[in-house]
C-alpha positions in Angstrom: 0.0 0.0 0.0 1.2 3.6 -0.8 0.3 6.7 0.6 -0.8 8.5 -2.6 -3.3 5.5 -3.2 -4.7 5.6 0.3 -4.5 9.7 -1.0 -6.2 9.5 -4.0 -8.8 7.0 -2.4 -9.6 10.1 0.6 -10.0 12.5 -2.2 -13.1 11.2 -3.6 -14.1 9.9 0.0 -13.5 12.5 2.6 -14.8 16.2 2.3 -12.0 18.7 1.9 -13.3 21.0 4.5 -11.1 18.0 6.5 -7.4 20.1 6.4 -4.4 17.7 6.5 -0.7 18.9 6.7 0.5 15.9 5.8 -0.3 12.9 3.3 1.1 10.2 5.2 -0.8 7.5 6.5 -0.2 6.0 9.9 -0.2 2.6 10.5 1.7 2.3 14.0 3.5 4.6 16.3 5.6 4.3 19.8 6.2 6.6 21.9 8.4 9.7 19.9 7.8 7.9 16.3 5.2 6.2 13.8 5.6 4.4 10.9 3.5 5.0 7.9 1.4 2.6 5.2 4.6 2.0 3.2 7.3 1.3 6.4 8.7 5.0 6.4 9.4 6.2 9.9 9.0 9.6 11.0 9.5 11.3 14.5 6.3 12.8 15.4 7.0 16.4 16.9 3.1 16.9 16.5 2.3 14.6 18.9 -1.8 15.0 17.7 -1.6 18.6 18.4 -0.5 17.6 22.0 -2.5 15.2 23.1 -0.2 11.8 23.2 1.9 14.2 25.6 3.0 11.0 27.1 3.6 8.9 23.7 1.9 7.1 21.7 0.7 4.2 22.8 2.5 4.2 26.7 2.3 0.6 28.6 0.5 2.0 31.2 -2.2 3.8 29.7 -2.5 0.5 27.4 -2.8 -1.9 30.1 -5.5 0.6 31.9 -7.4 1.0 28.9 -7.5 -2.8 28.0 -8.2 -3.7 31.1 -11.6 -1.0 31.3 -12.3 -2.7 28.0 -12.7 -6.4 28.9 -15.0 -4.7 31.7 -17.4 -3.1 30.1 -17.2 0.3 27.0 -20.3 2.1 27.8 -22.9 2.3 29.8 -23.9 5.9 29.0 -22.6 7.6 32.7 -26.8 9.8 32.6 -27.9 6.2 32.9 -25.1 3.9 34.6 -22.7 5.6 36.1 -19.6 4.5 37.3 -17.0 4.8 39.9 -13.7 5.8 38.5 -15.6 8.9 36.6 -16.0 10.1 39.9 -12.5 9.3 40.5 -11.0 11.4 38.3 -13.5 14.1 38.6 -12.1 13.9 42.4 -8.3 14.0 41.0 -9.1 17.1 38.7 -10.8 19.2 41.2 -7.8 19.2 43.4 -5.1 19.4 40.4 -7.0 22.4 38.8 -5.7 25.7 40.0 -8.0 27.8 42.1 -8.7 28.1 45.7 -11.9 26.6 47.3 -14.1 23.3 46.4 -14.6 22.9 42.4 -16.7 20.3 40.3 -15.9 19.0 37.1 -17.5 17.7 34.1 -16.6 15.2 31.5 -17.5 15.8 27.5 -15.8 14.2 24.7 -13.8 17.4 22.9 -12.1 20.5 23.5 -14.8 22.1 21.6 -17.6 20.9 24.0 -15.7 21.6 26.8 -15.7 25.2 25.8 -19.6 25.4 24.8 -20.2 23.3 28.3 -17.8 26.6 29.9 -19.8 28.9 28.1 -23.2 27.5 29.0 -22.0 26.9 32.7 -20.9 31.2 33.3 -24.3 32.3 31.2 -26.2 30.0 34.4 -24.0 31.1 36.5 -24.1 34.7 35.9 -27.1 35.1 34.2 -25.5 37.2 32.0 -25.0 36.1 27.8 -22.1 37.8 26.3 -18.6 36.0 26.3 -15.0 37.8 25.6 -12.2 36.2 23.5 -9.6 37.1 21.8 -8.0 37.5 18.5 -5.6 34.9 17.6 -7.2 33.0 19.8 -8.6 29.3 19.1 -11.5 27.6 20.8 -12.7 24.8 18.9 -15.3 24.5 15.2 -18.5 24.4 16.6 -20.8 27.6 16.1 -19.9 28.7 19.4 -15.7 27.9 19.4 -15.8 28.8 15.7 -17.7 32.5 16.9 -15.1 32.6 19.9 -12.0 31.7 17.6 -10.1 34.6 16.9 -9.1 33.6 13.2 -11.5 34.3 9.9 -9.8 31.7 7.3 -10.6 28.7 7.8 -12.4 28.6 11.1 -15.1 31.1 10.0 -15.4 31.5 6.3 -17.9 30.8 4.5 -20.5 30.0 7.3 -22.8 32.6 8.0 -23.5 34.7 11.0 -21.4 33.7 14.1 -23.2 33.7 17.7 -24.5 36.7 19.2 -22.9 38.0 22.3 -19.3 37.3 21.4 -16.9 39.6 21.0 -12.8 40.1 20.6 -10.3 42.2 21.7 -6.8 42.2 20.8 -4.0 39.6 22.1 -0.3 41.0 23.2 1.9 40.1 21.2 5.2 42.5 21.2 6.9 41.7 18.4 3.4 42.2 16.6 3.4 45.9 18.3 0.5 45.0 20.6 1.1 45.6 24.2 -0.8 44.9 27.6 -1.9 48.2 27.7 -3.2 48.2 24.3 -5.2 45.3 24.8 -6.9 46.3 28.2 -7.4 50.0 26.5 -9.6 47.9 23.4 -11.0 45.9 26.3 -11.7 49.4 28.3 -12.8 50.6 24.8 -15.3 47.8 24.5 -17.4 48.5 27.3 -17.4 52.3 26.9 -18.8 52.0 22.8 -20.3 48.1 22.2 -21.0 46.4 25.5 -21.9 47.1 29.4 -19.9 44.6 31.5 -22.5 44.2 33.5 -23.8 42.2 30.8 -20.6 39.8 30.2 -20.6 36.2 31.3 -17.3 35.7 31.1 -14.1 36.5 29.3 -11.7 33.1 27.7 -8.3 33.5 27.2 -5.6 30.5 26.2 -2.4 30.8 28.7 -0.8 30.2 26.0 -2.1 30.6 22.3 -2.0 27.4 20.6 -3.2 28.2 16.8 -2.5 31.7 16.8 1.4 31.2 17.1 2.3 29.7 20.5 2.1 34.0 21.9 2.2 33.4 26.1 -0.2 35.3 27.8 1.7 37.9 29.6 2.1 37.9 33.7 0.4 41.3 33.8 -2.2 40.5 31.3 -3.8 37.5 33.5 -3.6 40.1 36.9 -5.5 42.9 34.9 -8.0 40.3 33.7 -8.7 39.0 36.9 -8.9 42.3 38.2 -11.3 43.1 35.4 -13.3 40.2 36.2 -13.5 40.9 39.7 -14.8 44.1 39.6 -17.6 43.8 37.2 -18.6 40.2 38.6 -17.3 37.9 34.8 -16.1 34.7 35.1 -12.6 34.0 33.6 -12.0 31.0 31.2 -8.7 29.2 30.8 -8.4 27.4 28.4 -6.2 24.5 28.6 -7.3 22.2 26.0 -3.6 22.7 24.4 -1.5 23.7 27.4 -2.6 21.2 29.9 -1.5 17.8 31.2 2.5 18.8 31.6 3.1 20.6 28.3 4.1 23.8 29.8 6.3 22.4 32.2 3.4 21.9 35.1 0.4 20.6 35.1 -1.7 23.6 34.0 -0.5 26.6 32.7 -2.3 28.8 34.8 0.2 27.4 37.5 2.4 29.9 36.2 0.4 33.0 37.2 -0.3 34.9 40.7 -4.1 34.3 39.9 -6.5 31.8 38.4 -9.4 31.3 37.0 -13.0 30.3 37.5 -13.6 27.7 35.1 -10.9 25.5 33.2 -11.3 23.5 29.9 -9.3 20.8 28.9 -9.1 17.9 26.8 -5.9 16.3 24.3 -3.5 15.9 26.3 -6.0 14.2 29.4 -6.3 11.4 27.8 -3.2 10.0 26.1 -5.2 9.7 23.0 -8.4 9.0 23.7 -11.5 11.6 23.3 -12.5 12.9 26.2 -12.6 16.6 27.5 -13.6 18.2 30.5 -14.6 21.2 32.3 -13.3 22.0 35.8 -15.0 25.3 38.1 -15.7 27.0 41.3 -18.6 24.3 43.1 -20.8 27.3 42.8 -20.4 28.0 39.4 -20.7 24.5 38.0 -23.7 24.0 40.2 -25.7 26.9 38.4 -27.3 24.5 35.8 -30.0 22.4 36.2 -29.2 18.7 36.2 -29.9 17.5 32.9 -28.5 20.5 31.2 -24.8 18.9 31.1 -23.9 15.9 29.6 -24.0 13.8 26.5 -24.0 10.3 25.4 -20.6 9.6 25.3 -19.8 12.4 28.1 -16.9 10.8 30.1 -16.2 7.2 28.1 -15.4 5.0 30.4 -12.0 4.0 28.1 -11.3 7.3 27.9 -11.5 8.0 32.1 -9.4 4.9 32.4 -6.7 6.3 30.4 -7.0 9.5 31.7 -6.2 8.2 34.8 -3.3 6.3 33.6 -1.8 9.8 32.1 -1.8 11.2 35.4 -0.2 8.3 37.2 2.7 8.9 34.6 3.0 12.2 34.3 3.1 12.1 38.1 5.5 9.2 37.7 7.9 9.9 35.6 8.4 13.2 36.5 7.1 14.8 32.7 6.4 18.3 34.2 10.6 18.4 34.8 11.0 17.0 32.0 9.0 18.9 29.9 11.2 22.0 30.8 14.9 19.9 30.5 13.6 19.3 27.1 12.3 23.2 26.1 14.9 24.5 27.0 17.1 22.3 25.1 15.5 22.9 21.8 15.5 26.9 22.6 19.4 26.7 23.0 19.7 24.8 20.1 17.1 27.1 18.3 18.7 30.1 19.7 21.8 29.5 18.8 21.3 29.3 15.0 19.8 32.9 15.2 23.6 35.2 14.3 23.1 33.1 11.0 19.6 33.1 10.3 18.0 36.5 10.2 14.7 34.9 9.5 14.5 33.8 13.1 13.0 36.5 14.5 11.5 34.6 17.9 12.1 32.2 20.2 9.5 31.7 22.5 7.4 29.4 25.0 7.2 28.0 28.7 8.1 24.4 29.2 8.4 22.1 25.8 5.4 24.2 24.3 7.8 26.4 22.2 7.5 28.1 18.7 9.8 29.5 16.0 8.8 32.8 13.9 10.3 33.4 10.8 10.1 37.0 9.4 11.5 37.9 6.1 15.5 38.3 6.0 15.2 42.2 6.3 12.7 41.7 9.1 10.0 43.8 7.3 6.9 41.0 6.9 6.3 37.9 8.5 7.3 34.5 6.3 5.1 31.9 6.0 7.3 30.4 2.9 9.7 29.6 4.9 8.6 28.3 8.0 6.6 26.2 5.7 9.5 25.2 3.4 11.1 23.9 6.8 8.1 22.3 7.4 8.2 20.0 4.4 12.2 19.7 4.1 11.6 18.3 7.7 8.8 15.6 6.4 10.8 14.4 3.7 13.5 13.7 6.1 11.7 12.0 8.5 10.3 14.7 11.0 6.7 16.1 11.5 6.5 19.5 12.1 3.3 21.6 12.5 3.2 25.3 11.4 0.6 27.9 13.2 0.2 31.3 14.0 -2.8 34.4 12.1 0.5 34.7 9.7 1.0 31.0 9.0 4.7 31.7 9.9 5.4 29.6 13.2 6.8 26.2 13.8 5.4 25.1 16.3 6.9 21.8 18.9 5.0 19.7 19.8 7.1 15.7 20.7 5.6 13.9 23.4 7.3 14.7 26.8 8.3 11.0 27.1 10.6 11.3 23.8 14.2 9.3 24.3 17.0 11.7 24.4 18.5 10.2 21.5 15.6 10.4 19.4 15.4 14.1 20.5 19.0 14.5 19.6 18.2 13.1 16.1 14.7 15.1 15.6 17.1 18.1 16.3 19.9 17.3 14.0 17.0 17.1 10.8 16.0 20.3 12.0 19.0 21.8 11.8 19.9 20.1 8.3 16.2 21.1 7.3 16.7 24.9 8.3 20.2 24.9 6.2 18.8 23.7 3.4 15.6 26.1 3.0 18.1 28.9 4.1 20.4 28.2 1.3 18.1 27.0 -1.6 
């Protein structure tokens, strides 16, 4: 079997609106790398947009998983509930950031943890307008897509978004946008388009995963929660991409003096499996009527089992640690090529959640040609690389926590051949 058939074969199956960076085909992976349909190996420093953060297919979340399976798969948790959902609701509630008693809830996506965040602060609140902002990426459903803070592709082409949602800008220095500048728009806001009073809550990424891996500034998350504070909003993390060790602790928000009220996550909880949740203040999560949270497949048994299993590693094996040995490795190693490479323009990110922008030589534009040249000069030698950012011009790193030194050392030696090469075609 080749790729381009399986290729050929999607084209007339699968609808294009389905974006793939790559056309190769899995057919097995362990831990750092996967092997496609025709026997090529690859070292995967996607890592399923963070979620395997501790590898693909690790013995322990295995064994947990197959073990749940010869149990039973579903019982639909509305109907039958079980034990270890509670469990790791329990586990959650005390890992989350935040002082006081919280309550969680388990969906099946990062999406529908951020619609079941949303929903949550309007009960909680009774207020209906939500706060985002731009660069920032919440999911494809009407109300993620409407939150998003990214026109092509999230939005085009698909009518009106959700009422009640609104942007402001993201800091990002090298972009010229500074904390100030955002609280002024955000200050600007309620003075011309909307009464706080009548804001559920504002959402922020600690980190911005699609918009360019951008860190939420210190004093940004203070102001906020100042904000919030005052004018009685709710503030959303979300974690979906930060969580689960990839910043160097558990949850980003870990790295701040303040937290929040509600927390989504999902990818990385689960070592592959789908499952999401959303973590809050008891008295927040206990605003909505039972019945109005949930879903069929809300909390999969597989999928709590091998949650469970991730946290015992990460816990373990020490992944928060070694998520920062690793990112700061690949920023010396990054840094270091920038005397040489004028393109480089950034270096950026806490723990092993760290980007690459590329600029034009002269500096003057951003250069999405050639972070996206290094991209595929990577592929064809064996690494996958994911590109991101509004500009389409940062590499993003993304290997699994758990990767073997000297398949990290290798993954950064193709970089390094892959960056030469682009640089001097």
């Amino acid at each position: 079997m080749l790729n381009s058939e399986v290729s050929a074969r999607k084209n007339q199956a699968i609808s294009r609106g389905v974006g793939m960076q790559t056309q190769v085909y899995a057919q097995r992976a362990k831990n750092a790398e996967v092997w496609d349909v025709e026997c090529n190996r690859y070292i995967d420093f996607a890592a399923g947009i963070a979620v395997v953060n501790t590898g693909h297919c690790h013995p322990v979340v295995i064994e947990a998983v197959q073990k749940q399976l010869s149990a039973f798969t579903h019982t639909c948790h509305q109907v039958l509930p079980y034990e270890n959902y509670v469990s790791l609701a329990e586990r959650l509630n005390a890992a989350v950031p935040g002082e006081g008693p919280k309550k969680s809830i388990f969906v099946t996506t990062g999406a529908e943890a951020v619609e079941n965040a949303v929903k949550i602060a309007r009960a909680g609140t009774g207020r209906p307008a939500v706060i985002a902002f731009g660069g920032g990426f919440h999911g494809r459903t009407f109300m993620g897509m409407s939150l998003t803070g990214k026109v092509v592709p999230y939005k085009k082409g698909f009518g009106a978004m959700m009422p009640d949602t609104f942007h402001v800008p993201f800091p990002v220095e090298i972009h010229g946008t500074s904390v100030d500048q955002s609280m002024d728009a955000l200050e600007g806001l309620f003075k011309a388009d909307l009464d706080p009073e009548h804001v559920a809550a504002i959402i922020i990424e600690p980190v911005q995963g699609e918009g360019g891996f951008y860190p939420a500034p210190s004093e940004l998350m203070t102001r906020l929660r100042a904000v919030c504070d005052a004018h009685g909003i709710l503030l959303i993390a979300d974690e979906v991409q930060t969580g689960f060790g990839r910043t160097g602790a558990l949850f980003a928000m870990e790295h701040y003096d303040v937290s929040a009220d509600i927390t989504t996550m999902a990818k990385g909880l689960a070592g592959g499996l789908p499952l999401a949740a959303v973590t809050g203040r008891a008295e927040v999560m206990d605003a909505v009527l039972p019945g109005g949270l949930g879903g069929t497949y809300g909390g999969n048994p597989l999928g709590i089992a091998a949650a469970h299993a991730v946290m015992d590693v990460i816990e373990g094996e020490g992944l928060c640690a070694r998520a920062q040995e690793l990112g700061e490795r690949l920023k010396a190693r990054l840094t270091a090529l920038k005397p040489t490479l004028p393109e480089l323009v950034d270096v950026r990110g806490p723990g092993f959640m760290i980007a690459a922008e590329f600029n034009t030589a002269d500096g003057a534009a951003p250069n999405p040609d050639f972070a996206n040249a290094v991209r595929a000069e990577a592929l064809s030698r064996g690494l996958v690389l994911l590109t991101c950012g509004v500009y389409g011009n940062v590499i993003r790193f993304l290997a699994p926590l758990t990767i073997e030194d000297e398949i990290f050392e290798e993954a950064l030696g193709i970089l390094e051949a892959s960056i030469a090469t682009v640089k001097g075609a």
